[in-house]
N, C-alpha and C positions, 0 to 999 in steps of 0.2 A: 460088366466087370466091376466087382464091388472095389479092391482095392487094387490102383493101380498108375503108375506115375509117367510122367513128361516131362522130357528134358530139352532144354534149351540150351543147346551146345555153346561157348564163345570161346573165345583166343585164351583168355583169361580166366575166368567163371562161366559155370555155367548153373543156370536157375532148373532149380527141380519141383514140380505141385507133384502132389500125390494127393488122390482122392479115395478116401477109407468113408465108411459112414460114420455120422456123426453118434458118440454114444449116448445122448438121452434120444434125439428123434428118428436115429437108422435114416435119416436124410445122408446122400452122398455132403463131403465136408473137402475143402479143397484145403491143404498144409503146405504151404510154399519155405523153401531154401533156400541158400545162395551159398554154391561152395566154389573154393580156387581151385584152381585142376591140378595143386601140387599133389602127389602119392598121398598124403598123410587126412588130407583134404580130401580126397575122391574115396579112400576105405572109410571112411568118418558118414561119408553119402550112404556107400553100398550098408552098412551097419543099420544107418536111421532108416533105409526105404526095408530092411530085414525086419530090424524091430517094429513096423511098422504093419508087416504081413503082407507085402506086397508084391506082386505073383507076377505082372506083365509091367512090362517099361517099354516105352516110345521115344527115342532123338532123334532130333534132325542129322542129315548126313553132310553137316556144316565143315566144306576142307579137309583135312585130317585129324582135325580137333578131338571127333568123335572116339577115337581108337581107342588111345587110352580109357574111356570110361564102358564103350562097350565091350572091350577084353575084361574089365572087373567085374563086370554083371552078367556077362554070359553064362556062368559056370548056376547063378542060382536066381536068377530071375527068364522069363521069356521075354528075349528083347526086338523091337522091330526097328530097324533104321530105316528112315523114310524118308524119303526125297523132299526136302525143304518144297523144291515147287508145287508138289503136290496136294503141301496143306497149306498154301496160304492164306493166312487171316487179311480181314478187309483192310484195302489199303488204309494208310494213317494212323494215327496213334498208336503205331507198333513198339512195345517194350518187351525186354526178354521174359518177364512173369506172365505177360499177357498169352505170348508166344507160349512156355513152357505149360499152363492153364488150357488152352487151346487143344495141345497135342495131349494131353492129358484126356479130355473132352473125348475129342474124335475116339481113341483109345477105348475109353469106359463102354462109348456105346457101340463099339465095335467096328466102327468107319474106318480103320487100318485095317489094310491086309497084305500081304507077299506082295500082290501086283501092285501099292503104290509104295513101296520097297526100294531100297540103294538101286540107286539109276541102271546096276547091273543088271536087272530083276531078281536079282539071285540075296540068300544073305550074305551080310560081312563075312569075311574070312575068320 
């Protein structure tokens, strides 16, 4: 998956990479974010991962956090919510870009699927 982003859900912000290729080497390139989860702040997201060309998004299913950002991205992205336990990075030096960079990762090379999906197995409402 050439362009396609990871979100790292919090209370307050939440960190987004999106991996596009890079335009002189066509190497994958990772673009990291940090946005508030006010409204004005979360369409400001869904706009730059648009302008960006970004087709498939991955967030963790952190509390209820997620809602809000996965109701704004359903409608023109393919979005997978995925059980935090599922993909966890090696214990230690956990930060939300690392995190966010990570589910991006998995993502690109296709290592998400339905089955490690919101704990329901099923998707978000």
């Amino acid at each position: 998956m050439q362009r396609c982003a990871g979100i790292d859900v919090g209370q307050g912000e939440s960190v987004v990479c999106v991996r596009v290729p890079d335009a002189v080497t066509g190497a994958p390139a990772q673009l990291i974010a940090t946005y508030a989860t006010t409204t004005p702040d979360l369409l400001e997201m869904v706009d730059w991962l648009r302008g960006l060309g970004v087709s498939d998004v991955a967030m963790e299913s952190t509390g209820v956090c997620w809602k809000p950002i996965y109701y704004l991205l359903e409608d023109d992205f393919t979005v997978l919510l995925v059980n935090a336990a599922h993909i966890k990075h090696v214990p230690g030096r956990k930060t939300d870009t690392i995190d966010a960079a990570w589910i991006a990762q998995l993502l690109a090379h296709g290592l998400l699927t339905r089955a490690s999906c919101h704990p329901t197995g099923r998707r978000a409402p």
